[in-house]
N, C-alpha and C positions, 0 to 999 in steps of 0.2 A: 766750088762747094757743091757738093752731092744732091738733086733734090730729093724729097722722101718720096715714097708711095704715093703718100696718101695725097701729097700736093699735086702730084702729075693728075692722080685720076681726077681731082677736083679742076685742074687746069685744061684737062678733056672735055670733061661735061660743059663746062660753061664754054667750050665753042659750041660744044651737040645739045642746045637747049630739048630737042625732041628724047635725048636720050635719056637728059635729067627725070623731063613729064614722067616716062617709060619707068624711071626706077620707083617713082614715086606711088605711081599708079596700079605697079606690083601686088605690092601684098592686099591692098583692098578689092584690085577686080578682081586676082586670086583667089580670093578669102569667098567674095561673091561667086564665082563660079565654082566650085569645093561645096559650099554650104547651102545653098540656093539655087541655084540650077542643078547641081548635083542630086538635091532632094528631089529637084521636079522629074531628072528622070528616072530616081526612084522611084518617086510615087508611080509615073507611066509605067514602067515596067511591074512593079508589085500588081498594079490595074489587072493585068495579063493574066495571070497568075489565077488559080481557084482554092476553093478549098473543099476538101474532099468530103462529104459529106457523111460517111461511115468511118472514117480516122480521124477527122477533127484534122489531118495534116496537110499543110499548103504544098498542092501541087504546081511546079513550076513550067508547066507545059504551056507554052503561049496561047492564047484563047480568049476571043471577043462574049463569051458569057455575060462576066458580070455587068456590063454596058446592054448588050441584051435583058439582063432582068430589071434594071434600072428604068428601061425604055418601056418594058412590056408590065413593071409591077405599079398600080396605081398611086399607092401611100409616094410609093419613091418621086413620083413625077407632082405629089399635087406637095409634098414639101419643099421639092423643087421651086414651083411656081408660086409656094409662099412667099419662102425666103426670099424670093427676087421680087417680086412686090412691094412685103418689106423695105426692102435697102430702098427701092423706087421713092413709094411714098415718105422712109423717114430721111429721106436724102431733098425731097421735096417741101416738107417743111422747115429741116433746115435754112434751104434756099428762101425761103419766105421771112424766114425767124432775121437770119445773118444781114440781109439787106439792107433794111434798114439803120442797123446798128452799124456796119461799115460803111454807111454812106455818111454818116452823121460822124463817125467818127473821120473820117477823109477829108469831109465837105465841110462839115459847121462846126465840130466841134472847137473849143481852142485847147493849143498844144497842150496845157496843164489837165485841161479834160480828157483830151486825147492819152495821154498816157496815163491816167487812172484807168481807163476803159481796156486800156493794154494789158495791164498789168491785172486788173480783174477776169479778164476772159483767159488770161494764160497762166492765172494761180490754181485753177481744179486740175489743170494738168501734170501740177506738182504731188497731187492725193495721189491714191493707191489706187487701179480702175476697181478692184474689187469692194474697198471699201465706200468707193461713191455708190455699185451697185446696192451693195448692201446697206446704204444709206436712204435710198429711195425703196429698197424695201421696207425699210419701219416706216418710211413716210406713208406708202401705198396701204401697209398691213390696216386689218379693220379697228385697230385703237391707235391708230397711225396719228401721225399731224393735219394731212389731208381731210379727216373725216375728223376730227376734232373741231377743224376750223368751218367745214361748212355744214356740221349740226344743227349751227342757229337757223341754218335758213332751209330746213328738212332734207337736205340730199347728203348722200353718201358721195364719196369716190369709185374710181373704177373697182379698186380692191387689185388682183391679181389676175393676168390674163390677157391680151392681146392689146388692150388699150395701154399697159400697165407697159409693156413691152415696147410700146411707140414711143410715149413718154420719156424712157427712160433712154432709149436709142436715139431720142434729137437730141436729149441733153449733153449726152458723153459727147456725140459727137460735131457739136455746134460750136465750138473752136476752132475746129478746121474746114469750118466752112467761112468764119468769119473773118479770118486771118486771111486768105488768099483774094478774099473779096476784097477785101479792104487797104491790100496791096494794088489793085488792078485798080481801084477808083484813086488811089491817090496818084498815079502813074497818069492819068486824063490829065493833058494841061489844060491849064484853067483857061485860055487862051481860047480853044473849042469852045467852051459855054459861053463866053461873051460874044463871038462870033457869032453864034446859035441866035443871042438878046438880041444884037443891034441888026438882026437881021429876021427883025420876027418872031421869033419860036418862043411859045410860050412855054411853061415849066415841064408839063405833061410834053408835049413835043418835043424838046430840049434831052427827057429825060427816054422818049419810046426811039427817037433815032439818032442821038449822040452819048447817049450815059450808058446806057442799056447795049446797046451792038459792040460798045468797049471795051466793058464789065463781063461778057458773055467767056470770054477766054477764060476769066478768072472765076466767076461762076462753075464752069467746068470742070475746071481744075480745081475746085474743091469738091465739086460732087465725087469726083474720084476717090476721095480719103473718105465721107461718108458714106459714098457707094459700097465700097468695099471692105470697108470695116464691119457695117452692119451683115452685107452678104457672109462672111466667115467665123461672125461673132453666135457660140452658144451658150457662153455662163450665162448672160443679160436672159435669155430666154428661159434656163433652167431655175433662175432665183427668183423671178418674178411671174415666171406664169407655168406652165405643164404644158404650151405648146412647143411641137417639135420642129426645128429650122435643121437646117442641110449639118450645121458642127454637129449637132445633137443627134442626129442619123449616125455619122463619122464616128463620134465616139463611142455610142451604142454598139458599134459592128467590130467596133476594137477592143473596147473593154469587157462588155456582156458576152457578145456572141465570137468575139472571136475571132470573126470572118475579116480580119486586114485584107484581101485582095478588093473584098466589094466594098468598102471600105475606101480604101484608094482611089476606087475607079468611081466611086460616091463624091469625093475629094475634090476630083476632077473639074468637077461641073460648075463652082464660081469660080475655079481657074481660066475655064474655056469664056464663064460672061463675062470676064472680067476685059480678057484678051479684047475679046469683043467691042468692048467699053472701051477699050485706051483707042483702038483703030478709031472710031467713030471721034472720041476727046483730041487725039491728034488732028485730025481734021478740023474738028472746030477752032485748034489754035491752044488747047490747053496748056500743053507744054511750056509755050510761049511764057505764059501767066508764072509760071511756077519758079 
């Protein structure tokens, strides 16, 4: 009897398990390389590029310009060192916020509570991102919820503006800092912390050189999602306050003025921290966590 086609090549592959992996792996790194790496070295190359300043038209002549005006123009360089601050700080309150609540859920809570808390931290990320923004805008606005609720006691809220902007930046993104936490604490065998007890270590000790040097990977590794979501994020910034972050330059230079090469090579620039950021996250083991 004849075999078909289709049975020979399937009778191939499961001797070449590496060629199965291969076929399988195709079209998604494909898709990734095509789509995403392909943009990036769009983006590098458009960088290059100028725009001419009496035709309004992009000249394609290679030229480190617009990286020189970025370097040499102030507004460019202290948005810069906003936005990175930003992500720093609201990446750090996360870390402060997430802690606790993935340790309790890890450590103490029990399973029936453990997964209400699961399933509460990972239902806002079934909303719209837009409409949570614009939810905490009517919260923030001056006949908001915020300032309704603490009239009795004479104070106002932030209102709009850089505090408004923090706020609203740990909250989006404190899911994903709680989640990877809270994977890395449950992964500690319990085994380690009784060793820690019967050999001294009180809770603070237990928790500054056994809880803490374990969780550090996983910490990381969530700064990553926070880090860099706030570094490239500018609706959050344009709905809630008038200050300008590095999207908000980007888009400015694209949709107003035009200028996509400096634009691009504007772009650039939480590409290259970011780079930066994973070098340093691998080192500490983040990957590991994830």
């Amino acid at each position: 009897m004849r075999r078909s086609p289709i049975r020979g090549l399937a009778t191939t592959l499961y001797r070449y398990p590496r060629a199965q992996l291969a076929i399988l792996l195709a079209a998604p790194i494909g898709w990734l390389v095509i789509a995403y790496l392909g943009a990036l070295v769009l983006l590098l190359v458009s960088a290059l590029w100028r725009l001419d300043p009496f035709t309004g038209n992009i000249v394609t002549e290679p030229t480190l310009d617009n990286f020189g005006t970025i370097a040499g123009t102030e507004i460019y360089r202290t948005v810069a060192v906003r936005t990175i601050a930003f992500a720093a700080i609201v990446t750090a309150t996360d870390i402060v916020l997430a802690f606790p609540i993935a340790f309790y859920m890890a450590r103490v809570a029990r399973p029936r509570i453990r997964n209400m808390l699961i399933v509460s931290i990972l239902l806002p990320l079934w909303s719209g991102y837009v409409v949570k923004v614009y939810a905490w805008r009517l919260i923030l606005s001056e006949r908001g919820v915020l300032n309704w609720l603490l009239a009795p006691l004479g104070i106002s809220g932030p209102g709009y503006g850089d505090v408004a902007v923090w706020l609203v930046f740990s909250y989006l993104w404190l899911p994903y800092m709680i989640i990877p936490i809270y994977a890395g604490l449950e992964r500690i065998p319990g085994s380690l912390l009784e060793a820690s007890s019967d050999l001294g270590g009180r809770a603070g000790t237990t928790f500054r050189r056994v809880i803490l040097p374990l969780a550090l990977p996983a910490v990381v590794a969530g700064s990553i999602f926070t880090f860099s979501l706030t570094l490239g994020d500018f609706i959050t910034p344009s709905l809630v306050s008038s200050t300008n972050f590095i999207g908000n330059v980007v888009y400015q230079n694209v949709g107003v003025s035009g200028n996509q090469p400096l634009a691009a090579a504007y772009a650039l620039v939480p590409v290259i921290v970011m780079i930066v950021y994973l070098v340093v996250a691998r080192r500490l083991g983040a990957f590991d966590a994830l």
